[in-house]
C-alpha positions in Angstrom: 3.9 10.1 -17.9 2.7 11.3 -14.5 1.1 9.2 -11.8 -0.5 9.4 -9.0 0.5 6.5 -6.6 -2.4 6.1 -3.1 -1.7 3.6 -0.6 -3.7 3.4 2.6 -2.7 -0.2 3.2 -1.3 0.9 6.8 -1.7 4.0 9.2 -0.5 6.3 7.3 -2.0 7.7 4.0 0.5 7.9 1.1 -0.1 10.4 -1.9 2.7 11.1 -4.4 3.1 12.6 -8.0 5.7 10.3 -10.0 6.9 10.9 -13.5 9.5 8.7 -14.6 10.8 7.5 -11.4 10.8 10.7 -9.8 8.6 12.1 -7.0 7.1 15.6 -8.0 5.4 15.6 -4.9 4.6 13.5 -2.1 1.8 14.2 1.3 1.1 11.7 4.0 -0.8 11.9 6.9 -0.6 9.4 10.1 -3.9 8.1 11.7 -5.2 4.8 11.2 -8.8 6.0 11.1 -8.7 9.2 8.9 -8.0 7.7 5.3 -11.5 8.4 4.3 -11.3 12.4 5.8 -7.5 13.1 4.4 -7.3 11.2 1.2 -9.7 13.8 -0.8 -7.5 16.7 0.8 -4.3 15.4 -0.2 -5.3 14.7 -3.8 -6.2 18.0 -4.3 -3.1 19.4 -2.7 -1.4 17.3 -5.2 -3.3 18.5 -8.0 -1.6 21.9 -7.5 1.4 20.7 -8.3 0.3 18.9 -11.4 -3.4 18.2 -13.0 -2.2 16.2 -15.7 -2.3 12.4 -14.4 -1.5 9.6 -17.0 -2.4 6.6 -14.3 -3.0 5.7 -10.8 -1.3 3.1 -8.6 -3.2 1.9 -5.6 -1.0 -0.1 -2.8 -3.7 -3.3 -3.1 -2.7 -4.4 0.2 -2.7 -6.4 2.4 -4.2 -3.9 5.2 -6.7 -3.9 7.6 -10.3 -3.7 5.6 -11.7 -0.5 5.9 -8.6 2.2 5.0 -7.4 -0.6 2.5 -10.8 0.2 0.5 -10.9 3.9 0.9 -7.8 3.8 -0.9 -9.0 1.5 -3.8 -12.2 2.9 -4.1 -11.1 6.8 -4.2 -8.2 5.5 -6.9 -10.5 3.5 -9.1 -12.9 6.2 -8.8 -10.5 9.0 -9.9 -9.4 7.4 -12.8 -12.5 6.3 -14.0 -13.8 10.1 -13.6 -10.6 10.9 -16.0 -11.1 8.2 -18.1 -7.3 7.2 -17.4 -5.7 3.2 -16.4 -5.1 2.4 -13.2 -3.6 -0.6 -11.9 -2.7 -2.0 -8.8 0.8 -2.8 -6.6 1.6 -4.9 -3.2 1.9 -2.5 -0.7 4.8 -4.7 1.3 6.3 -4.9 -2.1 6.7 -1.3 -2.2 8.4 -1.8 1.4 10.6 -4.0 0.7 12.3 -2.2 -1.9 13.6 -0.1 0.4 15.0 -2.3 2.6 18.7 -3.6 1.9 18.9 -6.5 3.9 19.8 -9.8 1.9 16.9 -11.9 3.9 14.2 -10.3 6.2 10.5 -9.9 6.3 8.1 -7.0 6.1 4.9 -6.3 8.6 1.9 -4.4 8.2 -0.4 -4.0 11.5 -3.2 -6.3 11.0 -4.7 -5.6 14.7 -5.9 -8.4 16.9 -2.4 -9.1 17.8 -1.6 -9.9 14.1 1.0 -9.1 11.4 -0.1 -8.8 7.4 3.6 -10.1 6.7 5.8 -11.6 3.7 9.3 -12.8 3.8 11.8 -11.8 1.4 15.2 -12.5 -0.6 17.8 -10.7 -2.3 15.1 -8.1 -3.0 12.8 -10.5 -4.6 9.4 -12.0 -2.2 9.4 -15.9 -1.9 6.2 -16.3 0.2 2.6 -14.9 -0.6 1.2 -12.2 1.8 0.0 -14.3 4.9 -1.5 -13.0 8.5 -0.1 -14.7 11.4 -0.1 -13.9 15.3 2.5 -11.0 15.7 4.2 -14.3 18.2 4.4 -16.5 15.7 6.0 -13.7 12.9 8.5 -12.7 15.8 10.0 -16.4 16.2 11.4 -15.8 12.5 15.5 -15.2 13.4 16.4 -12.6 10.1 15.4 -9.1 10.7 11.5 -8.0 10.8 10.4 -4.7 9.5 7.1 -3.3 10.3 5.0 -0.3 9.4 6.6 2.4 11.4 9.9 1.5 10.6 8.9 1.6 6.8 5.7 2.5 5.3 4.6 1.9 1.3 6.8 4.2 -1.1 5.0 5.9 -3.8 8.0 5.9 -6.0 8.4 1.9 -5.4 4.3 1.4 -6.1 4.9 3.3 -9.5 8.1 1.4 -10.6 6.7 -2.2 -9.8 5.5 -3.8 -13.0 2.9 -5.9 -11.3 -1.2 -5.1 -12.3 -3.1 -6.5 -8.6 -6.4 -5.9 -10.1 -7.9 -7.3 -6.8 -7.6 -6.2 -3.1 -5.4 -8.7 -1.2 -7.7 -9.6 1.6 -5.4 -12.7 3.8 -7.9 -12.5 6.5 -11.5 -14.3 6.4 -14.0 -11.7 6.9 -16.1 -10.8 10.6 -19.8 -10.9 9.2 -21.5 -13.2 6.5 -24.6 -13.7 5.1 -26.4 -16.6 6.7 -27.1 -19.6 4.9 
């Protein structure tokens, strides 16, 4: 079974082939604003390598809006186009797992001086994905790991078990509809 694992959750845009655990091939590119542009390009370098996709795994987040949807939609899109399953994974899940620390938390860039952030033990995430001031996230004393230090792993999207079938927006959103 082959799959193709997308995140876009953070700066960087994450592509990977993974069958059985292992990582045919992986592409990323870094710029916070060029999911949209890359992502198509590094599909179809992918596709090179291997054609045959069983599933997709889209990092659901959190992330800032925009990338986080280019990622979902392109992934939905591509399997629907195939007529193959995808399902969904928490990006700072996928971070975590590669982190050996017994107790720490993990920190996407949320911009406005904010963290997407969860905290962690033995391996396993005790607190839901929350945004707090970058401040307030900092005053934690175990160790803090943020994008840059760590960004979502394709192989760790593909191995967790979970199904996110929504995006995981934390933050309330800049425009509504008036009453």
């Amino acid at each position: 079974k082959i799959s193709l694992a997308i995140d876009t959750s953070t700066s960087r845009t994450t592509v990977a082939l993974v069958k059985e655990g292992e990582v045919l091939s992986s592409l990323h590119h870094d710029d916070p604003v060029a999911h949209g542009e890359v992502l198509p390009r590094l599909v179809a370098e992918l596709l090179k390598v291997s054609n045959n996709i069983d599933e997709v795994v889209i990092g659901m987040g959190p992330g800032p809006f925009t990338g986080l949807r280019v990622g979902i939609v392109f992934g939905q899109s591509f399997a629907l186009a195939r007529n193959i399953p995808w399902r969904g994974s928490c990006s700072l899940d996928s971070m975590a797992a590669q982190i050996e620390e017994d107790e720490f938390i993990v920190a996407i860039d949320a911009r406005r001086k904010e963290l997407f952030w969860a905290h962690y033990k033995g391996g396993v995430r005790i607190t839901e994905p929350q945004v707090a001031l970058e401040k307030v996230v900092e005053r934690f004393t175990f160790p803090i790991y943020r994008e840059g230090d760590f960004y979502p792993s394709a192989a760790h999207l593909v191995q967790s078990n979970e199904d996110i079938r929504e995006p995981i927006y934390i933050r309330r959103p800049d425009a509504y509809p008036l009453p």
